[in-house]
N, CA, C and O of each residue as an XYZ file, in Angstrom:
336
protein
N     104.911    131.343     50.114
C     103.852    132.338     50.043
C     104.189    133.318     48.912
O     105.315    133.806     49.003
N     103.615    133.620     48.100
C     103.791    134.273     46.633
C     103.953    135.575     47.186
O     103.485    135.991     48.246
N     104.750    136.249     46.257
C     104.994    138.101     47.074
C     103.732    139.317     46.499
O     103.504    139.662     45.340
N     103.243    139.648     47.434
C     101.989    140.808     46.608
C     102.975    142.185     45.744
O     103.974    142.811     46.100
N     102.199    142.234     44.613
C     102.862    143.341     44.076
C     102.537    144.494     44.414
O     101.366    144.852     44.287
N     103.380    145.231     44.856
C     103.435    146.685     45.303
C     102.420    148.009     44.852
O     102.108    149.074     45.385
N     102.029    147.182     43.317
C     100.758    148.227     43.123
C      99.516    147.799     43.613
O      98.538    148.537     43.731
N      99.550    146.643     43.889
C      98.539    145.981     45.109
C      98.273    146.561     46.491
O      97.170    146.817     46.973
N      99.487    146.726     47.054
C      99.457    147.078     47.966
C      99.059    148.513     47.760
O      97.845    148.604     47.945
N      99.495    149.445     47.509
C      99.616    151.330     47.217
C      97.546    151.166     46.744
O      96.832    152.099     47.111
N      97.058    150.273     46.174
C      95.733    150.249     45.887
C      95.078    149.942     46.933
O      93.940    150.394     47.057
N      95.509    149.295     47.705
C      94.720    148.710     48.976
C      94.545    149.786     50.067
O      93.493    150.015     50.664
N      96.142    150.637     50.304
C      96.447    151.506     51.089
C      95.035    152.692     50.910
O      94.086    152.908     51.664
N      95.343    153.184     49.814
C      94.186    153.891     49.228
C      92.719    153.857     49.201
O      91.912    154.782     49.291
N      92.530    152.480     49.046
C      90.982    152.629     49.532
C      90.736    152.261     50.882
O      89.564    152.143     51.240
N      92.000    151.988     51.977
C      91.619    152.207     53.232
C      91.684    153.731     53.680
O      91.494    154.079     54.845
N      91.944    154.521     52.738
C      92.363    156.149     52.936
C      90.769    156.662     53.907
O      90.554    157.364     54.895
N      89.927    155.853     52.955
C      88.032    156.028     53.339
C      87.524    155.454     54.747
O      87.993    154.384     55.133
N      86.832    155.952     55.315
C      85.842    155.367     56.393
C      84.370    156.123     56.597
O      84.004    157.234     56.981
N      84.018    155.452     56.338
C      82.722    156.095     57.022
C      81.762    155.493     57.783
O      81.086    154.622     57.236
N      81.525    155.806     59.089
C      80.625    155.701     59.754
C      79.388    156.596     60.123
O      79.535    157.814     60.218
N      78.175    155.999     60.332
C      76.767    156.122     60.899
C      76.901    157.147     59.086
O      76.806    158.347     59.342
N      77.051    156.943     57.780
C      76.754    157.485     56.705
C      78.022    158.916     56.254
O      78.211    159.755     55.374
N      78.438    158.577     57.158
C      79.552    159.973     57.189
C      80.717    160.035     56.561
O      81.515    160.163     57.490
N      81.242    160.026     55.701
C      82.759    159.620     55.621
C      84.118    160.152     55.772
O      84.248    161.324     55.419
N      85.254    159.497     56.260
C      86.004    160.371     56.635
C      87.463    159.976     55.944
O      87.800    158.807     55.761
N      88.162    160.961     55.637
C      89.493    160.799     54.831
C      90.384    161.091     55.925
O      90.693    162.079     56.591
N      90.804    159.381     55.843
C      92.437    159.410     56.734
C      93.732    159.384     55.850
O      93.877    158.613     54.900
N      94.567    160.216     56.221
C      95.926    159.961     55.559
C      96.941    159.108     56.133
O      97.986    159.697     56.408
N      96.897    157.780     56.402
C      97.328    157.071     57.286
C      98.824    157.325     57.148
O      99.591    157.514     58.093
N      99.164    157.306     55.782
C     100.438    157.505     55.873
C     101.752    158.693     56.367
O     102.971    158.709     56.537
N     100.448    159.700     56.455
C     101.026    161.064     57.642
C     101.355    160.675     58.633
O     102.032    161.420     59.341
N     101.075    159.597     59.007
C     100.915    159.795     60.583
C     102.130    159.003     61.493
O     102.509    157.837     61.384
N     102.503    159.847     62.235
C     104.276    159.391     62.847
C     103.664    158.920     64.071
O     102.534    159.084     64.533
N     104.477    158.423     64.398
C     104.404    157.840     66.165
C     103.883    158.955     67.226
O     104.504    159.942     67.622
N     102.701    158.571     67.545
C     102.314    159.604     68.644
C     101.560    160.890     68.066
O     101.412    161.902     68.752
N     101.075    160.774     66.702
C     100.127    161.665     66.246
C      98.830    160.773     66.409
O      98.595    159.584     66.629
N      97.792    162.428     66.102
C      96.594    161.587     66.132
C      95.566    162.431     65.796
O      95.658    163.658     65.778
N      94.562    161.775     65.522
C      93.412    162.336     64.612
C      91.648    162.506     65.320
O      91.393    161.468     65.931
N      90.816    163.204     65.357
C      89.881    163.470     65.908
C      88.459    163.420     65.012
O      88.200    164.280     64.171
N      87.619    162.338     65.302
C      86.577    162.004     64.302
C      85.375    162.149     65.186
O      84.896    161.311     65.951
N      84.946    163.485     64.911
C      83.582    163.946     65.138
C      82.784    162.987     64.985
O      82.827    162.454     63.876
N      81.681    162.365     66.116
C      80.946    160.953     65.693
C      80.350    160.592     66.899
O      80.858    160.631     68.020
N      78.767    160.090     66.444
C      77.691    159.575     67.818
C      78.708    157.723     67.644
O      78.534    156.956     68.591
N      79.378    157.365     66.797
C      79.519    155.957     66.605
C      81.019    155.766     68.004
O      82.002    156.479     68.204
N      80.565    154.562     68.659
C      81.462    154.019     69.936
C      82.795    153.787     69.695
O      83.096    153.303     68.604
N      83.569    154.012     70.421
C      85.159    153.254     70.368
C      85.054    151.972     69.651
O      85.815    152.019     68.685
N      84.424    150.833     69.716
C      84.074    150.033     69.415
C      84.100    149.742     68.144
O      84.809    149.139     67.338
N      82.812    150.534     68.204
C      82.233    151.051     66.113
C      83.572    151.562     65.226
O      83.873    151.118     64.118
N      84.276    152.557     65.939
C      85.619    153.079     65.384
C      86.236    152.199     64.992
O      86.127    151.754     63.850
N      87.298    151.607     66.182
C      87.735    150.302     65.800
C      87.915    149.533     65.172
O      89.044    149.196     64.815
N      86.635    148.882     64.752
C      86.159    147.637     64.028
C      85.891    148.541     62.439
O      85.879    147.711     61.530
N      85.751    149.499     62.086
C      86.003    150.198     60.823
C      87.509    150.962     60.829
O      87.685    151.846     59.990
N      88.375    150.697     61.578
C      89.648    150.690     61.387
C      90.554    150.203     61.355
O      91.661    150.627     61.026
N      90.078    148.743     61.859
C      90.699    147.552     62.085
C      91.606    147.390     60.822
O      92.793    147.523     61.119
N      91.402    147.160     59.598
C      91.618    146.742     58.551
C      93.061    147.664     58.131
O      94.082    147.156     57.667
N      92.885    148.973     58.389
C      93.524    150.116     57.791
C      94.933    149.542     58.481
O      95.987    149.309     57.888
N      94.641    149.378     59.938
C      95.621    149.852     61.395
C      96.397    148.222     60.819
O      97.604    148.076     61.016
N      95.727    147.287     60.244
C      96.469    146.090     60.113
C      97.407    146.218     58.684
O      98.578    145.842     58.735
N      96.993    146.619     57.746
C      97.574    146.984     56.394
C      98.689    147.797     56.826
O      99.758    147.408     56.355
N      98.769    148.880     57.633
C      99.918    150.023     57.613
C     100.649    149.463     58.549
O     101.546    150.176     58.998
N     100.496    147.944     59.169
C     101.525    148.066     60.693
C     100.988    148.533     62.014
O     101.273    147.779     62.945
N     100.291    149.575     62.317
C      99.861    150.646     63.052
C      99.565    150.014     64.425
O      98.910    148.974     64.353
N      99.894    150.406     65.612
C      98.917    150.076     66.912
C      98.590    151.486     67.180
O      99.283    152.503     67.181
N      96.618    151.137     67.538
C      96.397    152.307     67.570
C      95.653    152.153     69.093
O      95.415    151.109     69.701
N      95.404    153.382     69.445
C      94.895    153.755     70.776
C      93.246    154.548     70.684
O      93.330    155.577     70.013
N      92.245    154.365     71.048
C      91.250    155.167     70.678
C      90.575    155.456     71.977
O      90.336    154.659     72.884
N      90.227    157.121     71.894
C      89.358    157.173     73.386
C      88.252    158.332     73.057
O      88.308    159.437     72.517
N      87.286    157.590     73.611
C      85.934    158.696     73.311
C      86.081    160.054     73.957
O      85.990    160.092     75.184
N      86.240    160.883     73.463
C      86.298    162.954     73.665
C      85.352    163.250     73.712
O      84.375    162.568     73.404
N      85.356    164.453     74.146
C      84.580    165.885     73.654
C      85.475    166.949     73.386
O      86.162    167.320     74.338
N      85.624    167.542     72.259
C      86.715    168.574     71.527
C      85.585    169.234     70.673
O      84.516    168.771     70.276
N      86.138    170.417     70.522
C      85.700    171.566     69.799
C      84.054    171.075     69.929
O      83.347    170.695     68.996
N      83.668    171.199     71.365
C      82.419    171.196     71.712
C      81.626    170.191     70.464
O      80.772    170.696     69.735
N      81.974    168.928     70.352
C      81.198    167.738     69.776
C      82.250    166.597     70.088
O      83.479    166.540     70.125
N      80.916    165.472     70.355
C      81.508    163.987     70.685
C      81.766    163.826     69.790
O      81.229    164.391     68.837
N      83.043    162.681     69.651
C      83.850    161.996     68.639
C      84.538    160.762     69.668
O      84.232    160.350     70.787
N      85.641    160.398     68.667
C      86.899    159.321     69.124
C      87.718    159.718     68.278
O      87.792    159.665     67.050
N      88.795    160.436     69.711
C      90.288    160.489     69.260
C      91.209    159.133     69.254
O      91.389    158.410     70.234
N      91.795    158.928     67.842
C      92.564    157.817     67.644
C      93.881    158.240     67.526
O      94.095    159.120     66.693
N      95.085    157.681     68.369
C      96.888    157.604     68.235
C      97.094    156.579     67.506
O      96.475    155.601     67.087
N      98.295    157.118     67.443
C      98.847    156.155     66.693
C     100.218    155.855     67.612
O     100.765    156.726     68.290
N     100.595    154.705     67.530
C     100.961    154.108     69.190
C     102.299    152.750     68.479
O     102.384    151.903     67.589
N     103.339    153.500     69.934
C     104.599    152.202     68.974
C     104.619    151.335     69.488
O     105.315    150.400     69.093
């Protein structure tokens, strides 16, 4: 299997930095994020919907992530961990 070059990768990382759902977009710093932090995405879009537009990121960095639909600072979202 041929080895990907590292500026491949650092490019890839980067444009998974983006998400946006239902038109919205949101900047993750995936690489902040330590074991057992976690992030809060204001959003009518499902655990589900989350997910499946994070899928990609959570597979590139390693990551198992945890996601559960909230209510914080008085608006629905999905809080996502990051999980060892």
């Amino acid at each position: 299997m041929p080895k990907i070059p590292q500026q491949a990768i650092q490019a890839k990382r980067r444009e998974l930095q983006s998400v946006t759902l239902h038109g919205v977009e949101y900047l993750i710093r995936w690489e902040n994020m330590t074991l057992g932090s976690s992030f809060f995405l204001p959003t009518t879009a499902t655990v589900q919907q989350v997910r499946t537009a994070l899928r990609e990121a959570a597979r590139v960095y390693g990551y198992r992530i945890e996601l559960r639909t909230r209510r914080e600072y008085g608006r629905y979202g999905v809080r996502v961990w990051r999980m060892p």
